[in-house]
Backbone as CSV, one residue per row, in Angstrom:
resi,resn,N_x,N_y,N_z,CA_x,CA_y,CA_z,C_x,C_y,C_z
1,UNK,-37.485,-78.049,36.421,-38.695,-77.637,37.103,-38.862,-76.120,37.051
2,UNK,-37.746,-75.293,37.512,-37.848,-73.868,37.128,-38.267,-73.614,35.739
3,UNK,-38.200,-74.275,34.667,-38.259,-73.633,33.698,-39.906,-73.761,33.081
4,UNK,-39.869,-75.133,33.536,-41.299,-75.171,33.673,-42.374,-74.311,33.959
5,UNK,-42.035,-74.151,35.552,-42.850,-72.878,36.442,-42.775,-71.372,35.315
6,UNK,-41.232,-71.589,34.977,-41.512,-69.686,34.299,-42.238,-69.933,32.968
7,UNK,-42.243,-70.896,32.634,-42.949,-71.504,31.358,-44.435,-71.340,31.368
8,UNK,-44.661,-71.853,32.785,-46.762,-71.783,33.195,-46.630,-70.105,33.523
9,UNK,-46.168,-69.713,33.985,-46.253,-68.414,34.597,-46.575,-66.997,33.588
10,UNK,-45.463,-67.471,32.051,-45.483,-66.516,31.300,-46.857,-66.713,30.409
11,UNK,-47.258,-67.947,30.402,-48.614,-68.811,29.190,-49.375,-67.809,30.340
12,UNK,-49.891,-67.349,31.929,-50.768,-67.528,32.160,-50.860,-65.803,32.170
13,UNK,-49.487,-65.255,31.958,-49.493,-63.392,32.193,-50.173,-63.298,30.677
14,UNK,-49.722,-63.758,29.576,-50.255,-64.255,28.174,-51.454,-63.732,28.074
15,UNK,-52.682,-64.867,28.480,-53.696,-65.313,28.584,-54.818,-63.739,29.139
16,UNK,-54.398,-63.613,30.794,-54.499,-62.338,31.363,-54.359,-60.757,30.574
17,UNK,-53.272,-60.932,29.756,-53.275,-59.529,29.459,-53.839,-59.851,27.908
18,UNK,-54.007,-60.899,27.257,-55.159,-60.471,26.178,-56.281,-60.535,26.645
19,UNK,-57.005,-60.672,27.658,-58.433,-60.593,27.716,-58.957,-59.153,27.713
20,UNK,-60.553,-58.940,27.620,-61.165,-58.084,27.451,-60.528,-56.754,28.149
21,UNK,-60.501,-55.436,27.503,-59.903,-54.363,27.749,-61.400,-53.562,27.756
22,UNK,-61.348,-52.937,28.914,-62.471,-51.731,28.740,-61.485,-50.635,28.048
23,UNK,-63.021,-50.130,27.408,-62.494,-49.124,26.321,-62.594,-47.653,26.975
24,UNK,-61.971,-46.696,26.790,-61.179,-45.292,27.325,-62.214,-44.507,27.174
25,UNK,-62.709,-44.596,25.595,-63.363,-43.644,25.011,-62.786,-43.022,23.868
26,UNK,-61.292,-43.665,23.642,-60.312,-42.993,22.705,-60.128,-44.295,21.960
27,UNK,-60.938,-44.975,21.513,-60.674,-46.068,20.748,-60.971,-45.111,19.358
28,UNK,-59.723,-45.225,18.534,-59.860,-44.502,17.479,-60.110,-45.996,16.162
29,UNK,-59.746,-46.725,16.258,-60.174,-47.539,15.450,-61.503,-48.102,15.463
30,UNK,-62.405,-47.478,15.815,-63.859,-47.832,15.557,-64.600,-47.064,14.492
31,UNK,-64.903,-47.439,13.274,-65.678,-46.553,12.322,-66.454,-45.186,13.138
32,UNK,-66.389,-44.000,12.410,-67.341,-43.069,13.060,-68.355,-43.038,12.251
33,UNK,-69.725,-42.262,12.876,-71.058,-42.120,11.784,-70.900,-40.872,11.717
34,UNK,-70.217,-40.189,11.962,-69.960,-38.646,11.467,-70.118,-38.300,10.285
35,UNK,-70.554,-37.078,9.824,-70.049,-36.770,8.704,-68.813,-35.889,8.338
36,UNK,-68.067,-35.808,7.165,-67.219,-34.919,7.316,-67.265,-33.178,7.464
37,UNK,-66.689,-32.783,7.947,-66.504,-31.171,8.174,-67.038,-30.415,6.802
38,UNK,-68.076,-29.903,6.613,-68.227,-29.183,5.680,-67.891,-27.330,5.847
39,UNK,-68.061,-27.066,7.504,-67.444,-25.872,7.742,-66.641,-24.690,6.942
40,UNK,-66.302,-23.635,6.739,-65.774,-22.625,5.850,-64.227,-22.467,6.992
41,UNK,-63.363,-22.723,5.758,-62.629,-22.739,6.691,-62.126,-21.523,7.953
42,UNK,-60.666,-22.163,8.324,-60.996,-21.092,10.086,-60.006,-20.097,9.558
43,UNK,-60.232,-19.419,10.467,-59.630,-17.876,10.533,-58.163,-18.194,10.426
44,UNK,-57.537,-19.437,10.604,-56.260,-19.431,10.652,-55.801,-19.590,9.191
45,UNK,-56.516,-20.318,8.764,-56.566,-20.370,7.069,-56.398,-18.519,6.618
46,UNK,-56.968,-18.126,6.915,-57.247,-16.732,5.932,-56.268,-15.811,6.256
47,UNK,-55.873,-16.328,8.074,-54.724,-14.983,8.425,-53.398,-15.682,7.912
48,UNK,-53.362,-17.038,7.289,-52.075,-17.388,6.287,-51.715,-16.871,5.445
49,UNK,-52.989,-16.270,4.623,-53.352,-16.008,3.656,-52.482,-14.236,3.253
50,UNK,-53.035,-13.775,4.429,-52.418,-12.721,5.079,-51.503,-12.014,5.261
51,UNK,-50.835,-13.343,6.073,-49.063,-12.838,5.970,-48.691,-13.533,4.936
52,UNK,-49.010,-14.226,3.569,-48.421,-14.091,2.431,-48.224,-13.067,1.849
53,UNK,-49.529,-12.282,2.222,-49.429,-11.153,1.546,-48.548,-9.957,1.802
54,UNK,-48.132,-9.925,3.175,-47.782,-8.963,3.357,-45.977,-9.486,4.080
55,UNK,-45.562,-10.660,3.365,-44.052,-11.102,3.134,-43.762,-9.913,2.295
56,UNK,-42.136,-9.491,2.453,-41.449,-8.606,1.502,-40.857,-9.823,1.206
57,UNK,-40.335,-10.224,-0.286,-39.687,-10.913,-0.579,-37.662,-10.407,-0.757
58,UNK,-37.888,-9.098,-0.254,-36.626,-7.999,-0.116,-35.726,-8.532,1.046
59,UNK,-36.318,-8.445,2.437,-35.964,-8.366,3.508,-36.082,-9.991,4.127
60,UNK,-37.476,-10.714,3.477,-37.309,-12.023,4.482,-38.447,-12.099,5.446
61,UNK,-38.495,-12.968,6.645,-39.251,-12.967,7.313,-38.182,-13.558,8.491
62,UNK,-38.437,-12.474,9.122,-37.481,-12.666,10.642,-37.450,-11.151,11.614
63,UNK,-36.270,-11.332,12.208,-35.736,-10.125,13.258,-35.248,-9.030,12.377
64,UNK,-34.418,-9.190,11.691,-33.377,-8.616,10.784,-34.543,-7.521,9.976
65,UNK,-33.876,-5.951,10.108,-35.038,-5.546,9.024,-33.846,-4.300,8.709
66,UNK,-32.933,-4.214,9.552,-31.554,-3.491,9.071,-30.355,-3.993,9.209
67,UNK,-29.118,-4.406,8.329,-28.206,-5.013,8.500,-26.755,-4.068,8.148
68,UNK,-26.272,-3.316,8.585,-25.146,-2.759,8.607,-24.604,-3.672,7.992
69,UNK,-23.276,-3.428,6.981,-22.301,-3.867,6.068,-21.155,-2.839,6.309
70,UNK,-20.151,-3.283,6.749,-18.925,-2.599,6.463,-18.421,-2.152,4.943
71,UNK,-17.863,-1.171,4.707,-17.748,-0.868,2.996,-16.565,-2.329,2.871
72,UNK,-15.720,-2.321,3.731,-14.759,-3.456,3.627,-15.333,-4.612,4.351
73,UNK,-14.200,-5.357,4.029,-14.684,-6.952,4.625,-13.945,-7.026,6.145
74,UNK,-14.891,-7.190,7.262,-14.053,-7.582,8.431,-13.349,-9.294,8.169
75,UNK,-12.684,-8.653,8.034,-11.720,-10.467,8.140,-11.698,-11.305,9.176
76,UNK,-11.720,-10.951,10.264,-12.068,-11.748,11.562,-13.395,-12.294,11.567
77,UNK,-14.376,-11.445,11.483,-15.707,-12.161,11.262,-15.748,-13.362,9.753
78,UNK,-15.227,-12.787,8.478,-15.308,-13.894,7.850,-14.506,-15.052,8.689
79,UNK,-13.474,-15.314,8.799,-12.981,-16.330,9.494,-13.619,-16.985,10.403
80,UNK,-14.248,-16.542,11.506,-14.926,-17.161,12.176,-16.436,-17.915,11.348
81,UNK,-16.865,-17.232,10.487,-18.100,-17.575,9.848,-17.462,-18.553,8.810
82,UNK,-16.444,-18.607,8.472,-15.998,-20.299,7.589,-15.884,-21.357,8.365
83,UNK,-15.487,-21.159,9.643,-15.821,-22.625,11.166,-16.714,-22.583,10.729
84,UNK,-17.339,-21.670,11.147,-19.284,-22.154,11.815,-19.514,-22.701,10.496
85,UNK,-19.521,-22.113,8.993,-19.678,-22.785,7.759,-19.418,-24.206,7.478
86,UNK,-18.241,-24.831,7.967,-17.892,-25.585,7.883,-18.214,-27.029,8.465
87,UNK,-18.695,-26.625,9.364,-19.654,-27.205,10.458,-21.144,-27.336,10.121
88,UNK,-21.778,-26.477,9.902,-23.087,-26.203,9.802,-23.540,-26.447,8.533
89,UNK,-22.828,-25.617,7.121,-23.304,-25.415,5.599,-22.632,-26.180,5.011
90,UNK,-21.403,-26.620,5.307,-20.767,-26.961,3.409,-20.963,-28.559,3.275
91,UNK,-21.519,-28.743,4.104,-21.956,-30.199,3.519,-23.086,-29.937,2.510
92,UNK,-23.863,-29.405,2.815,-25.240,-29.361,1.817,-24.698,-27.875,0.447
93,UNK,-23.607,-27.206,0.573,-23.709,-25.896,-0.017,-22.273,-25.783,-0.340
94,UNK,-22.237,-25.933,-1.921,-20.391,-25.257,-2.612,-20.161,-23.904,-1.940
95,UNK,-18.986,-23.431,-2.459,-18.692,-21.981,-2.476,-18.768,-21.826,-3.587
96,UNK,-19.029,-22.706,-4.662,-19.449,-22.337,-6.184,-20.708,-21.745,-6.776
97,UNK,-20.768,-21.630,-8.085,-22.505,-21.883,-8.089,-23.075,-23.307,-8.378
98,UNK,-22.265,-24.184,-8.147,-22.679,-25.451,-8.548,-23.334,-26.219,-7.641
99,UNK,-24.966,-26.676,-7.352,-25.063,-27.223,-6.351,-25.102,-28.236,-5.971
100,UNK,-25.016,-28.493,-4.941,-24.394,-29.634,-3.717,-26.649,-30.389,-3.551
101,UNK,-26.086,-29.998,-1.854,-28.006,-30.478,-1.829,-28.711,-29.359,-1.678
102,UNK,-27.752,-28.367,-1.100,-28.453,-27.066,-1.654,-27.728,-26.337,-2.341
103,UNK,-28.265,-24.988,-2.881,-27.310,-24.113,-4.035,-26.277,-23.561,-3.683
104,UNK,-25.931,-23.043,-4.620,-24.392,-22.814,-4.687,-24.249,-21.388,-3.724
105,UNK,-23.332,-21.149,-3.279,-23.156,-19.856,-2.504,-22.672,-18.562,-3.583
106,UNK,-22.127,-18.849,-4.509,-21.300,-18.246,-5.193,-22.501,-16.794,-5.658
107,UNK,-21.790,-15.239,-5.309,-22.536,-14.269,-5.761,-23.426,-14.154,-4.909
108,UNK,-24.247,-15.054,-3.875,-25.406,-14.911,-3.079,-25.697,-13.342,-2.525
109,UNK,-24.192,-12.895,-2.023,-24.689,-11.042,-1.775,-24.452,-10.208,-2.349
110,UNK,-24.344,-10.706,-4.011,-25.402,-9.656,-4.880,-26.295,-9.536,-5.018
111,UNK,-27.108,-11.146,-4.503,-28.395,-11.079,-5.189,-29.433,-11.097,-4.483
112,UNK,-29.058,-11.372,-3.317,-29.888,-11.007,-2.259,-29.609,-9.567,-1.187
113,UNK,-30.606,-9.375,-0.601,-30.062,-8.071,0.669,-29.463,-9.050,2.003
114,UNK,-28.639,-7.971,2.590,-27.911,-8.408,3.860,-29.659,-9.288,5.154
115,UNK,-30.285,-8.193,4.765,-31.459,-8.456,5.427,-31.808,-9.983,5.292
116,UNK,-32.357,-10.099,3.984,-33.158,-11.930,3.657,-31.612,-12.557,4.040
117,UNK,-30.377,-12.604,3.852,-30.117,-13.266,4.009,-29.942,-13.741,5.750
118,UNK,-29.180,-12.936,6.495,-29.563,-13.293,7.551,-31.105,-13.754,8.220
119,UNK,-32.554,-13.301,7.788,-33.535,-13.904,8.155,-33.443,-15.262,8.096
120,UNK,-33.154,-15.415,6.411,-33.080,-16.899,5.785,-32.500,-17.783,6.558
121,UNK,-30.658,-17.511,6.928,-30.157,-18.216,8.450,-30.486,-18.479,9.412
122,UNK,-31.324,-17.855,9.908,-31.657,-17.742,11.742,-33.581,-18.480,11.230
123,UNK,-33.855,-18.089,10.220,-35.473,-18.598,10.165,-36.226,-18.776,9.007
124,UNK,-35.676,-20.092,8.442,-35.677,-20.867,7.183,-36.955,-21.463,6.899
125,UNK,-37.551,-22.329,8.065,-39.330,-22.142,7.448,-39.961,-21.455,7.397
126,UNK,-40.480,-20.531,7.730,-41.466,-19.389,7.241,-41.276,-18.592,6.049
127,UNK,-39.978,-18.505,5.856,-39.354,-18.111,4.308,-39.677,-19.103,3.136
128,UNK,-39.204,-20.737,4.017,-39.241,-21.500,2.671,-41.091,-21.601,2.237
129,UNK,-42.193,-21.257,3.374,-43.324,-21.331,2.970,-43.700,-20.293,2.336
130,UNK,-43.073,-18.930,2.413,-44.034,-17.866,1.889,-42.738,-17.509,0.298
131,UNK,-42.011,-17.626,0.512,-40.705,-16.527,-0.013,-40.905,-17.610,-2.017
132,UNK,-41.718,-16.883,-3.012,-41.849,-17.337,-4.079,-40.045,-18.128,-4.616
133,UNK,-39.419,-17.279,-5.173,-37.858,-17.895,-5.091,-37.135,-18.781,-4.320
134,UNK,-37.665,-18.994,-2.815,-37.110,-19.903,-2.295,-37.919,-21.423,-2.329
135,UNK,-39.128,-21.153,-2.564,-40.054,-22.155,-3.174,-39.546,-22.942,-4.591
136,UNK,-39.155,-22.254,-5.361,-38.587,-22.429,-6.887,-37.397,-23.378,-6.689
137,UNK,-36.419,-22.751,-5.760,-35.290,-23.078,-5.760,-35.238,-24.609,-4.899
138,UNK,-36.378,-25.027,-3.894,-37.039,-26.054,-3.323,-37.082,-26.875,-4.032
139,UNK,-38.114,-26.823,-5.339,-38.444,-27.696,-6.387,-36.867,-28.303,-7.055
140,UNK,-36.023,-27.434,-7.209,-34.696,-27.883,-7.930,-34.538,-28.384,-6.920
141,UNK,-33.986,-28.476,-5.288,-32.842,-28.847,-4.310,-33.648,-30.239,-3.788
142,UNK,-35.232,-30.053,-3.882,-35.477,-31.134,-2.850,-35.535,-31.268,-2.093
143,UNK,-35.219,-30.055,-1.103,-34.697,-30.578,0.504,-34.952,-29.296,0.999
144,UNK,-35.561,-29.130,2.079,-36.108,-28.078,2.784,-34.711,-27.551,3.856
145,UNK,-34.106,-26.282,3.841,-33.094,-26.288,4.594,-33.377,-26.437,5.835
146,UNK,-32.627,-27.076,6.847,-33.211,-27.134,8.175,-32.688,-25.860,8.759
147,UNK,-33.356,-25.879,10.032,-32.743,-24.635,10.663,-31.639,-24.890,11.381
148,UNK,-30.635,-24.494,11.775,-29.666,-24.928,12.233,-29.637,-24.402,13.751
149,UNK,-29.908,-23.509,14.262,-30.281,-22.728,15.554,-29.203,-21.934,15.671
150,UNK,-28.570,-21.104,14.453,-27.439,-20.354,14.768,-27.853,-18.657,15.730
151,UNK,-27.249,-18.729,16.173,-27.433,-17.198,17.009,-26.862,-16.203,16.502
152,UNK,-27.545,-15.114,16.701,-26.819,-13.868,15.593,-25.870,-13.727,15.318
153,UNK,-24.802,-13.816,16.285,-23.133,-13.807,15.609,-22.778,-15.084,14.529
154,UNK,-23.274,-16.004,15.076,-22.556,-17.033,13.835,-22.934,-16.724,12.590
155,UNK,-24.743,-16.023,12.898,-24.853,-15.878,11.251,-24.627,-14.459,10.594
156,UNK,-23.915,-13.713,11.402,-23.474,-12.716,10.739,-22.325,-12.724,10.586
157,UNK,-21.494,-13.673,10.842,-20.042,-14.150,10.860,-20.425,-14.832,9.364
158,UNK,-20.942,-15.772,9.351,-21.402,-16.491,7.709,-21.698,-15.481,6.873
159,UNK,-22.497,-14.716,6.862,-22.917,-13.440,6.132,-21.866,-12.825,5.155
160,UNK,-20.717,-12.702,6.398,-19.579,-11.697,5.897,-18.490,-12.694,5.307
161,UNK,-18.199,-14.575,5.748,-18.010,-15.163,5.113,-18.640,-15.316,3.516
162,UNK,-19.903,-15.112,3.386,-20.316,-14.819,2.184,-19.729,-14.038,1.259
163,UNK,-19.475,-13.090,1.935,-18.835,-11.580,0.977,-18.040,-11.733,0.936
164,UNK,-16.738,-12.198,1.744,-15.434,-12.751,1.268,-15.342,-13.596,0.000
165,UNK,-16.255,-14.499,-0.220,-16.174,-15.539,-1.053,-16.621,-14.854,-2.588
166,UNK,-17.941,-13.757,-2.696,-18.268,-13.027,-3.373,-17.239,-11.858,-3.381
167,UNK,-15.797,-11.579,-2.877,-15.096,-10.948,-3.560,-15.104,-9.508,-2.825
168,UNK,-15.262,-9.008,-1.916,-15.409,-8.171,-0.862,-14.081,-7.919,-0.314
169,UNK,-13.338,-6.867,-0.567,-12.397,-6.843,0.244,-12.218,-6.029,1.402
């Protein structure tokens, strides 16, 4: 008999909650008679446009616009920046030049400034949209680096892990 009852009970909540629904006003599945936007586009379009232009592809796009380098390698900071590496990068990134899912580390601070690279760490989309080379290097990897949310020490700890690996003593 109980099962019955929960049996009529659930047929009749059923019944109740498909019937007629007044509509919100946000019924998006109803054809519109609109036409589409022919408008010029908006100002946000053009001020994109903008700071493409006025990306250094030198320095990056971030905080970083001076980066002190020791003539030598602090060894404590590399060390600590191979944890955080280890953790964070070397799944996607060799210490070779051979790449993984992203490129190889190997040489990276010759070829870049102390500057882009730390931007690149701490703030990887706005680089990967404007920065021509990191676009290029996109097309080969496939994979947009994520940001990882490192805070300035870890990524200047990686930095100088870099230069260890590039041969910095």
């Amino acid at each position: 008999m109980k099962r019955l009852s929960s049996i009529f009970a659930l047929t009749i909540l059923l019944f109740v909650s498909c019937g007629k629904k007044e509509s919100s006003g946000d019924d998006f599945s109803k054809p519109t008679t609109e036409a589409p936007s022919t408008e010029a586009p908006s100002s946000e379009t053009s001020s994109a446009a903008t700071d493409a232009e006025k990306y250094d592809p030198h320095r990056g796009e971030g905080k970083y616009d001076k980066v002190d380098l020791g003539a030598k390698l602090d060894q404590a900071m590399a060390t600590e920046g191979e944890k955080v590496a280890g953790v964070k990068c070397t799944s996607c990134h060799k210490l070779t030049d051979e790449k993984l899912v992203g490129p190889g580390w190997k040489d990276v601070t010759t070829r870049r400034k102390p500057e882009w690279i730390m931007n690149f760490i701490t703030n990887p989309d706005p680089m990967i949209d404007k920065d021509p080379a990191v676009q290029a290097q996109l097309e080969i990897c496939l994979v947009r680096m994520p940001n990882q949310g490192l805070n300035d020490t870890e990524a200047r700890n990686i930095l100088e892990y870099m230069r260890k690996n590039d041969g910095v003593k």
